[in-house]
N, C-alpha and C positions, 0 to 999 in steps of 0.2 A: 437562454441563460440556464446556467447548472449551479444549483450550492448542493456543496457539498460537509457535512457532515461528522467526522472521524471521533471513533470512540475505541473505547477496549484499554485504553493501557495502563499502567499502573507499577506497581513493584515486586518483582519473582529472587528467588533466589535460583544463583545459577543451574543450569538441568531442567528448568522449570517451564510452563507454556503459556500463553497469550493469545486471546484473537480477539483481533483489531476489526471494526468494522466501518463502513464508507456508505453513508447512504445518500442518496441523491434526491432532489427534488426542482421545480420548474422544469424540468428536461430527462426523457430517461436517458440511459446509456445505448441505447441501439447500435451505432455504429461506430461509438467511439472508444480508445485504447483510457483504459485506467491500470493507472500506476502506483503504485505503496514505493513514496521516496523518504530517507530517513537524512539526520542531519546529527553530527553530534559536535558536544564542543567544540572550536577551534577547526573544525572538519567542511568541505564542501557535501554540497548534500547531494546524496544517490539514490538512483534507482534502484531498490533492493527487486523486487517484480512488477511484471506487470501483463493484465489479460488484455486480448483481445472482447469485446463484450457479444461480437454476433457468433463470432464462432467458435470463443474456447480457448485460441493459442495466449501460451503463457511463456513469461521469460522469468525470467530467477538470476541472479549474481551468484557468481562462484561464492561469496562469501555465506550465502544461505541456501544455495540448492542442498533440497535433502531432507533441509528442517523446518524449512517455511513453504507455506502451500496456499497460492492466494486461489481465491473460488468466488462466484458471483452467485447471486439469487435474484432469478429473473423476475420474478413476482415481487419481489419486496425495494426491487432495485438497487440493492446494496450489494458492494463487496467485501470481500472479507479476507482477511491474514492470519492466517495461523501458524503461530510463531511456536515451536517446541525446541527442545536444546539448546534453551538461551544461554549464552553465552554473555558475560561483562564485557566486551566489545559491541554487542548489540544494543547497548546502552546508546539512547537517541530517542531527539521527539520525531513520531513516525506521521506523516503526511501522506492521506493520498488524493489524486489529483487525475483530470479528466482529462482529454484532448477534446480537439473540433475531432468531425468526422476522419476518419482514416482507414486506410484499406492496410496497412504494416504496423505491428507495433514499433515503439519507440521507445528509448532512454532519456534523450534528451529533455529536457527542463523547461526550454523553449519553446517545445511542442505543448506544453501543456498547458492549458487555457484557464481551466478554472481548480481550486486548491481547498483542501480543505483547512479548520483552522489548526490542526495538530495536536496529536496527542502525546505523554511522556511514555516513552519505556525506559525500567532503570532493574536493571540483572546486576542484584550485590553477588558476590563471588563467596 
């Protein structure tokens, strides 16, 4: 069993930066993919990134490669999001979320097993 943790968010004005972090506990991350999924109004929720935990590979959405930079810390067992160039489209409560073991990262929703309870980000313009 994994719980997971999520903090960081709050209220920026547009241009402005954030980082979100993800800490885990009963389980560390070893060999599983963590993901920062966000949801906004009326919206399905997506995978904005996500790391692989043993060896580093990272994915990003066109929507945030560039401005967002997810990182882990091995020792503390938490991930992190660092959100800069916010953007009022980036307005959303931001989740991130574990898998079982996996050797590929993934996007899907379905792979992901355990969730954190969500945090808000809200980028006024």
């Amino acid at each position: 069993q994994v719980q997971l943790v999520d903090s960081g968010g709050g209220v920026v004005q547009a241009g402005g930066s954030l980082k979100l972090s993800c800490a885990a506990s009963g389980s560390t991350f070893s060999s599983r993919v963590i993901g920062w999924f966000r949801q906004a109004p009326g919206k399905e929720r997506e995978c904005v990134a996500a790391i692989r935990w043993r060896i580093g590979t990272t994915y990003y959405a066109d929507s945030v490669r560039g401005r967002f930079t997810i990182s882990r810390d091995n020792a503390k067992n938490t991930v992190y999001l660092q959100m800069n160039s916010l953007k009022p489209e980036d307005t959303a409560v931001y989740y991130c979320a574990a898998t079982g073991a996996r050797f590929t990262i993934t996007t899907l929703i379905r792979e992901y097993t355990y969730w954190g309870q969500g945090t808000q980000v809200t980028v006024s313009s």
